[in-house]
C-alpha positions, -999 to +999 in steps of 0.1 A: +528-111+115+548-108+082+546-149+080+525-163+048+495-175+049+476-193+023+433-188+031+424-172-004+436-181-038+479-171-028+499-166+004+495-130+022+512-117+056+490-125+089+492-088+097+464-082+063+439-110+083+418-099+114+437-117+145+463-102+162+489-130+171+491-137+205+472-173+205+494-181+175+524-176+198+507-193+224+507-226+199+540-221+183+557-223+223+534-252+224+551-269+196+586-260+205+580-276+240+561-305+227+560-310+189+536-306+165+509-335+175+473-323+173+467-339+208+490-310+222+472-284+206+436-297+215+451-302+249+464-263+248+425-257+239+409-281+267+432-254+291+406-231+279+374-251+279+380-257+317+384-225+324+350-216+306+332-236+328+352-228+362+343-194+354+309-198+343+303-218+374+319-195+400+299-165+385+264-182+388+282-193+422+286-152+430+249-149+416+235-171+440+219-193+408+194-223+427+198-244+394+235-241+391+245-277+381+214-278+357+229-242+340+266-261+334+253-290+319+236-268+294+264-242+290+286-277+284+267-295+263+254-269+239+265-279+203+283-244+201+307-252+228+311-283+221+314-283+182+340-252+182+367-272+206+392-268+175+422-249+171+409-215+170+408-180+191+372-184+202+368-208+233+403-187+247+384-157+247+353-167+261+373-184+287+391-148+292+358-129+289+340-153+317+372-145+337+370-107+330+333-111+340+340-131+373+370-108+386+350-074+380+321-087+398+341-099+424+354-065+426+323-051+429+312-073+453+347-072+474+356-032+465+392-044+462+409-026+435+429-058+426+400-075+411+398-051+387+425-050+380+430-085+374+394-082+352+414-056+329+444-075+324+423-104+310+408-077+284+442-068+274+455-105+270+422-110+254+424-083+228+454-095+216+439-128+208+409-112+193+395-076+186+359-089+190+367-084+231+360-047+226+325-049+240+342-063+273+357-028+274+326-009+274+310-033+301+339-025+326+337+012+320+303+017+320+297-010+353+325+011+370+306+045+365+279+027+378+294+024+410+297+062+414+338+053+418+353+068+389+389+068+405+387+030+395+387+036+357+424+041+354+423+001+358+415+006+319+451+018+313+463-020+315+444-024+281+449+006+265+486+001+266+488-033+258+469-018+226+493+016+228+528-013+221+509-038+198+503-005+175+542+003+179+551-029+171+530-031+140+542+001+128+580-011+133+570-041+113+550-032+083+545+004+092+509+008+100+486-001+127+468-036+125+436-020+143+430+009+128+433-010+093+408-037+097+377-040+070+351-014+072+318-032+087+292-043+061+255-039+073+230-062+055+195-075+066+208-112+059+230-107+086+206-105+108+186-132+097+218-152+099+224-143+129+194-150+147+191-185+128+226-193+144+216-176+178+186-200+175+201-233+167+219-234+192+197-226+220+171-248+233+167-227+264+146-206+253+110-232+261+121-229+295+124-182+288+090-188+277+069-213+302+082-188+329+069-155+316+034-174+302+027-202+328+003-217+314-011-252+311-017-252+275+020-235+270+037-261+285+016-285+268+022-265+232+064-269+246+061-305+252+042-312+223+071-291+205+095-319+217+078-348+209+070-335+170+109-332+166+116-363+180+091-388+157+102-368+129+137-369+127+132-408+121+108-399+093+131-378+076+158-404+082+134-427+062+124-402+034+089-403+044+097-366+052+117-345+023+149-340+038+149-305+021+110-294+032+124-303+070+151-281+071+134-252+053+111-255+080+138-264+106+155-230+099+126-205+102+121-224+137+158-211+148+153-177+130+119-175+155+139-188+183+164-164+180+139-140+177+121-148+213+162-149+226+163-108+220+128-104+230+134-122+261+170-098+264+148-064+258+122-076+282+152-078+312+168-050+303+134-029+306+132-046+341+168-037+352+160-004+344+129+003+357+113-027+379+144-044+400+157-027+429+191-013+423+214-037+444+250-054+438+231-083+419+209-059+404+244-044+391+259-082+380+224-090+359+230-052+343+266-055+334+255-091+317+227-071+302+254-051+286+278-076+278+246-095+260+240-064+240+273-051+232+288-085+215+252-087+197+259-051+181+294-054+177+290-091+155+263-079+135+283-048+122+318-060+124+316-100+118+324-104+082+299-137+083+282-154+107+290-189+130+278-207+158+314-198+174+302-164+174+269-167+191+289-189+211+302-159+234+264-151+239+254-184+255+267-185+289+254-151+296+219-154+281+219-185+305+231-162+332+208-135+329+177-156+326+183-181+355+156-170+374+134-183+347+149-216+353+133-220+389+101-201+378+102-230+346+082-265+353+108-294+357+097-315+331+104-284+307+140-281+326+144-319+316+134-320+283+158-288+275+186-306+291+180-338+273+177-319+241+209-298+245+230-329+256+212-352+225+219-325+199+253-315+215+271-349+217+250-357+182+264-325+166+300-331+180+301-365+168+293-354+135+319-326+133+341-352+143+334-376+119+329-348+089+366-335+103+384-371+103+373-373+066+396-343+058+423-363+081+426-395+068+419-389+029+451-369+021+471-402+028+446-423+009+465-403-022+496-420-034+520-392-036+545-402-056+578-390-077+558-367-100+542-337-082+513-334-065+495-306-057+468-302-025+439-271-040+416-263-006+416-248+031+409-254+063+420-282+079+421-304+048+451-276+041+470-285+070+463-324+068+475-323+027+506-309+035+515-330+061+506-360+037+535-345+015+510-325-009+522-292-019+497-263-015+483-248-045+492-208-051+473-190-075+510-173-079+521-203-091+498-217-113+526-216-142+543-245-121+518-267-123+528-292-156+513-319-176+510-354-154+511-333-125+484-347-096+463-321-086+438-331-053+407-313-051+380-312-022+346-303-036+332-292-005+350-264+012+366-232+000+395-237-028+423-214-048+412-201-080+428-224-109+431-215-145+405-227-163+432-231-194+448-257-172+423-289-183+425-319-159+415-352-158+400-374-131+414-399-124+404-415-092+386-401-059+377-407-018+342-405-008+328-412+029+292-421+029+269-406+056+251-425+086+226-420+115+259-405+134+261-382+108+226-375+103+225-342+126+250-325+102+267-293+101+287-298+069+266-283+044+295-265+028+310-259+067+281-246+084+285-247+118+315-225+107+297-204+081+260-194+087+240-177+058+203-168+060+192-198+038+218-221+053+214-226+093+241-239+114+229-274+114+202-298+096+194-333+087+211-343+061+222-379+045+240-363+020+279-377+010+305-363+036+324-349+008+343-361-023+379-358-032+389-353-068+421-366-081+435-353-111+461-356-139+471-322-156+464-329-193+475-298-206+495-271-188+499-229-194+520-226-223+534-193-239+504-188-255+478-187-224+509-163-205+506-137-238+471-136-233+474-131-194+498-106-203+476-088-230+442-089-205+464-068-176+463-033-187+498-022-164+512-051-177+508-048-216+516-012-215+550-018-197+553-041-226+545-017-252+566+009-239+600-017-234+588-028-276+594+010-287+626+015-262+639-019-281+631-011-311+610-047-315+577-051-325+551-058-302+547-093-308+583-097-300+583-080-270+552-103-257+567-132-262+598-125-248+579-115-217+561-147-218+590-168-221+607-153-190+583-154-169+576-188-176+611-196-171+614-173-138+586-190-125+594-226-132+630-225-116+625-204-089+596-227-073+591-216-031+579-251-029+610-267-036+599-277-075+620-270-101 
């Protein structure tokens, strides 16, 4: 957790990010076994994927769900799930909290101690993965108090003290605890707009939520005429005769109000658990998904710094779960057009995200890195792909190493390290990718199937440029000049240097350039990255 990473503008220790480590271990075994290769890491991650759907299908299994195969082909193919198979924490811990999920209800529906057991173990390898599990906590609790067998909440201690020697460790290593130290939530109404625009787009379900509670003639010929509108216009926006911009204006305010009907469809069930159903093991299973449902809503919108379909993600397979009733009550031609949806905008949305990722693959070694120095500015995955070209990765630390002919490569489309604006560059060259109709259903608008704002959903239409590259030649570098200023604008900074002018006996001028000189020379020959 003391290891460097580079996601801002200069390298800081994992332990000052969000994620505890124990994922990150998981890959770096990986790669000592096997190597570095993507295809072992994706494989390491389609572990995970199966697991999601063995779960998800043995709990609407334990349900007794009629349209079970018609529930995993949505759960599959939904553009979260399918999008969000990269390298990161989320499909592990929805594969752990689908576990969690199965095993408790198992041992509610066995009265086996083990089974909870097992369900609280998965929280505690889950929680090390990712804090967001903490909801998970609350359901088991709360659905064991349920059962009027309180004995059974020790099984909780498995959790607690896999927490209890992760805080040890961290205070061994850079003497505090990573948990108690993470940012203080940030409530804002655009987070919930966000939100339920990112719910939204990625949940088609929701026609068949509605044709069940309203079955009515002219609602499922409103829903079908829903479906046909979408799919003659996509074509006409694909032609212009539609503005592309008008569209998806529109198109976002429809997953804003689809999200919207998701949490009125979640209050209307949990107003029947409580006071309509008769109180029975499954009446138990729908109420602890009732809770999990609400608990990961609450505990994203006050403690996700942003939000991302990878989020909502955790939501999907148990909004499915809880309303599957509604799938039998639903008319199968609704059934069918939701599944043909989900799978169209799934594979549609996947390909895209490939396409949009391979850009940031291939281009690094479109550059010709040669003797002189070239430096990669940018994050994600263009990052990791930039340094494997043989780029080095821009620090804002070490913007006094960057000198003149230097080649700087610059992404224009994802988040970047500040750079001196006294540096001035040159282009020189750059890699473009236009878009097609396989990019058409397009979540890179600045990464937004990773990055959700209120005025910027998950996906739209969009035949924008995939990105462009810049290449550059440093024209002028920092000199002694730009490094006094620096030194002047930081208040500590100048006033050490003041105080060391009077100690000397040199004027002040003196002393700043002195200063400036040194550090120039300190930072030029002792280079991290191997530059001298």
């Amino acid at each position: 957790m003391s290891g460097l990473i580079n996601w801002e503008h200069s390298p800081k220790p994992i332990h000052q990010y969000n994620q505890p480590p124990l994922f990150f271990y998981l890959i770096a075994f990986m790669q000592y076994l096997f190597g570095q290769g993507e295809i072992v890491m994706h494989l390491l991650l389609s572990v995970f994927t199966l697991l999601s759907l063995i779960y998800f299908n043995k709990i609407s299994t334990l349900l007794g769900v009629a349209q079970k195969r018609l529930l995993l082909v949505i759960f599959a193919f939904c553009p979260a799930f399918i999008v969000n198979q990269n390298l990161m924490t989320d499909i592990p811990i929805l594969a752990i909290s689908l576990g969690a999920m199965y095993y408790l209800f198992q041992g509610l529906r066995t009265e086996k101690t083990i089974y909870f057991i097992i369900s609280s173990t998965l929280l505690g390898f889950g929680l090390l993965i990712k804090y967001s599990l903490f909801p998970l906590f609350l359901v088991i609790l709360l659905t064991i108090l349920l059962t009027k067998n309180s004995k059974r909440v020790a099984v909780l201690i498995v959790p607690v003290t896999f927490l209890f020697l992760w805080s040890i460790w961290n205070l061994f290593e850079f003497d505090y605890i990573h948990l108690l130290n993470r940012p203080k939530p940030v409530f804002h109404s655009r987070k919930i707009i966000s939100f339920l625009s990112s719910l939204g787009s990625m949940s088609f379900f929701t026609a068949v939520f509605i044709y069940s509670i309203l079955p009515k003639q002219m609602v499922k010929s409103l829903i079908i005429l829903g479906f046909i509108f979408f799919t003659v216009s996509v074509p006409l926006v694909y032609f212009d005769i539609i503005a592309e911009s008008n569209y998806n204006r529109v198109l976002n305010f429809m997953f804003i109000g689809n999200g919207l009907l998701l949490i009125a469809f979640v209050v209307k069930r949990v107003f029947e658990l409580l006071i309509k159903e008769k109180k029975d093991k499954y009446h138990l299973f729908n109420f602890s998904i009732a809770l999990y449902i609400i608990g990961f809503t609450l505990f994203i919108g006050l403690f996700a710094p942003f939000n991302a379909s990878r989020h909502v993600l955790l939501l999907i397979p148990f909004l499915l779960l809880l309303g599957h009733k509604q799938f039998e009550k639903s008319h199968k031609t609704i059934n069918n057009l939701v599944v043909l949806t989900t799978i169209f905008l799934g594979l549609m949305l996947g390909i895209s995200d490939w396409v949009y990722a391979d850009f940031y693959r291939k281009s690094p070694f479109m550059v010709e890195v040669k003797a002189e120095r070239t430096w990669s500015v940018g994050h994600w995955g263009w990052q990791w792909y930039s340094k494997k070209a043989g780029m080095k990765i821009y620090s804002k630390k070490e913007d006094l190493k960057i000198r003149n002919n230097d080649i700087v490569v610059i992404p224009k489309d994802i988040p970047k390290q500040y750079i001196s604006s006294r540096i001035k560059l040159d282009t020189i060259d750059y890699i473009s990718q236009k878009s097609n109709f396989l990019t058409f259903f397009s979540g890179k608008n600045f990464a937004s199937m990773y990055l959700t704002l209120s005025e910027k959903p998950a996906w739209s239409l969009s035949k924008e440029t995939i990105d462009t590259i810049f290449v550059c030649k440093v024209k002028k570098e920092l000199n002694l000049k730009d490094i006094r200023t620096r030194i002047i604008s930081n208040r500590d900074w100048y006033k050490a240097i003041k105080n060391k002018a009077i100690e000397d006996s040199i004027s002040i001028d003196s002393a700043l350039f002195i200063e400036a000189k040194q550090t120039l020379i300190k930072q030029r020959n002792n280079s991290p990255t191997g530059f001298n």
